[in-house]
C-alpha positions as CSV (number, residue, x, y, z in Angstrom):
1,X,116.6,67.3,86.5
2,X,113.0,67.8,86.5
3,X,113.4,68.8,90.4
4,X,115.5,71.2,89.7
5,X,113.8,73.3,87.0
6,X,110.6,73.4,88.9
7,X,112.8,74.6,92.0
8,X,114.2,77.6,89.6
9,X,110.6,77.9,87.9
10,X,109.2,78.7,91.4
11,X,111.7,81.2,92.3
12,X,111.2,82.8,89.0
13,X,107.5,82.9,89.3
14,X,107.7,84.4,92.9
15,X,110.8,86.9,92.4
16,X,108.7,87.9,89.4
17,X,105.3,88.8,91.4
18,X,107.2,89.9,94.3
19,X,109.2,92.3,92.0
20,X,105.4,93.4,90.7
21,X,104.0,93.5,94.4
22,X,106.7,95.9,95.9
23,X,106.3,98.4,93.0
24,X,102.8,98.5,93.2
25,X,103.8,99.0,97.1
26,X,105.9,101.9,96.7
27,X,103.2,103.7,93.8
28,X,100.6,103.6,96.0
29,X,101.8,104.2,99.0
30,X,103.8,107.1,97.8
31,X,100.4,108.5,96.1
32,X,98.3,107.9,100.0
33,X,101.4,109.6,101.8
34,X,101.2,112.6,99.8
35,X,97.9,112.9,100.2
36,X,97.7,112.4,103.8
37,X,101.5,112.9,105.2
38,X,101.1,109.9,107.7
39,X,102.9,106.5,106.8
40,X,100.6,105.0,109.0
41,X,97.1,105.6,107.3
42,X,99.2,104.4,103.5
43,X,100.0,101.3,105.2
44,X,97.1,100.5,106.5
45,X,95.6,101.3,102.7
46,X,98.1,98.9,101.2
47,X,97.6,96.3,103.5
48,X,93.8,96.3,102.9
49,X,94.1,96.2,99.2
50,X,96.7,93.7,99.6
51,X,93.9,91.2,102.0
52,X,91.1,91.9,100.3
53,X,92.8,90.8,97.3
54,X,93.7,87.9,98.6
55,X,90.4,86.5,100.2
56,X,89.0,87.8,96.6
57,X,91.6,85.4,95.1
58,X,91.0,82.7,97.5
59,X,87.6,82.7,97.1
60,X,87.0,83.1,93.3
61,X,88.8,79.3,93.0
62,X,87.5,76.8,91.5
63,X,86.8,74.2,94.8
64,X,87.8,71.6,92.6
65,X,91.5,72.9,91.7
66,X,93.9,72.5,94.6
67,X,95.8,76.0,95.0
68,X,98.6,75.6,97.4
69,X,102.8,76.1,96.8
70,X,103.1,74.1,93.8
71,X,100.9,76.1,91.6
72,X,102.5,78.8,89.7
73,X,99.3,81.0,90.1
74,X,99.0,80.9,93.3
75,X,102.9,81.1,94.0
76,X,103.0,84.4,91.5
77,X,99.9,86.1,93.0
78,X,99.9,85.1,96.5
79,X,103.0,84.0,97.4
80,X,104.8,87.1,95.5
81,X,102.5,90.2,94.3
82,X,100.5,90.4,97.6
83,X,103.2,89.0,100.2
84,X,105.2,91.6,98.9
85,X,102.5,94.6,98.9
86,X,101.8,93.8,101.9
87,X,103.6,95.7,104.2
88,X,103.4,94.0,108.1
89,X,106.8,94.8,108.3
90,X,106.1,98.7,107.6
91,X,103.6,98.4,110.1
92,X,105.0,96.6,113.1
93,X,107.9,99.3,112.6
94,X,105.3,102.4,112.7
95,X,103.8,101.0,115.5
96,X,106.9,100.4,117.4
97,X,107.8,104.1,116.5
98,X,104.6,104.9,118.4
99,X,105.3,102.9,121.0
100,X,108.9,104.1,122.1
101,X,107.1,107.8,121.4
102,X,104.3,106.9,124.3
103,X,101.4,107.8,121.7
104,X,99.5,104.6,123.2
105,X,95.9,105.8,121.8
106,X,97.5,105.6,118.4
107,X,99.4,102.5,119.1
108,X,96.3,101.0,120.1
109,X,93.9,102.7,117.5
110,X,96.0,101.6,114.7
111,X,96.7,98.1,116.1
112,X,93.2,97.4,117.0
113,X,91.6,98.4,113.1
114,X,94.2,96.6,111.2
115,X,93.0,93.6,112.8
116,X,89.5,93.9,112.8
117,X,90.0,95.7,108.9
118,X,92.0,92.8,107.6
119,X,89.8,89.7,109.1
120,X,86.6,91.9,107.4
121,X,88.4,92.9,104.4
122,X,89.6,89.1,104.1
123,X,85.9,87.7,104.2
124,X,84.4,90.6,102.2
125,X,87.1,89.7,99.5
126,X,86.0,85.9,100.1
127,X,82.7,86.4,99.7
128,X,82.9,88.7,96.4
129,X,85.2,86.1,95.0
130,X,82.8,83.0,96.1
131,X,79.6,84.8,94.7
């Protein structure tokens, strides 16, 4: 029985920060694409946020407390607030729309810097959370 609650306890914990995740999504992304009327440059916003926040997360832990898919914590933040503001999906789909539209300086620009933004937005968020 105990199997079982802690199997509905971890859904619960992720719908819950998922559910939290996609509304920050949709606030902020809504707020960038207003500003700048390109979907690109809001997802590309979000999806820093969402990686620096997580290499923040990762790197403020305590290196004696095991955070992996059976804590609650981790599950709530990681798992569901930032896998679900996070928007690779979003992006992969922009991109593609570039793609079939032949606007391959775009399509590689945008590619290219949310690569290189997340891996230095991940260890800038690592480091800040390890200091």
């Amino acid at each position: 029985m105990s199997d079982v609650l802690d199997s509905i306890s971890t859904y619960l914990v992720i719908s819950l920060g998922s559910l939290t995740g996609a509304i920050f999504r949709i606030k902020i992304t809504y707020f960038f694409k207003l500003r700048n009327s390109h979907n690109l440059k809001a997802i590309f916003i979000v999806n820093t946020i969402a990686i620096f926040l997580l290499g923040f997360f990762l790197g403020s832990q305590n290196p004696n407390i095991s955070f992996d898919s059976t804590n609650h914590l981790y599950l709530f933040l990681c798992t569901g607030v930032l896998g679900s503001f996070s928007t690779f999906s979003s992006l992969v789909y922009e991109l593609y729309r570039l793609f079939i539209k032949y606007r391959w300086i775009d399509l590689i620009f945008y590619s290219m810097s949310s690569i290189f933004a997340g891996i230095f937005f991940a260890k800038l968020g690592y480091l800040l959370g390890n200091a």
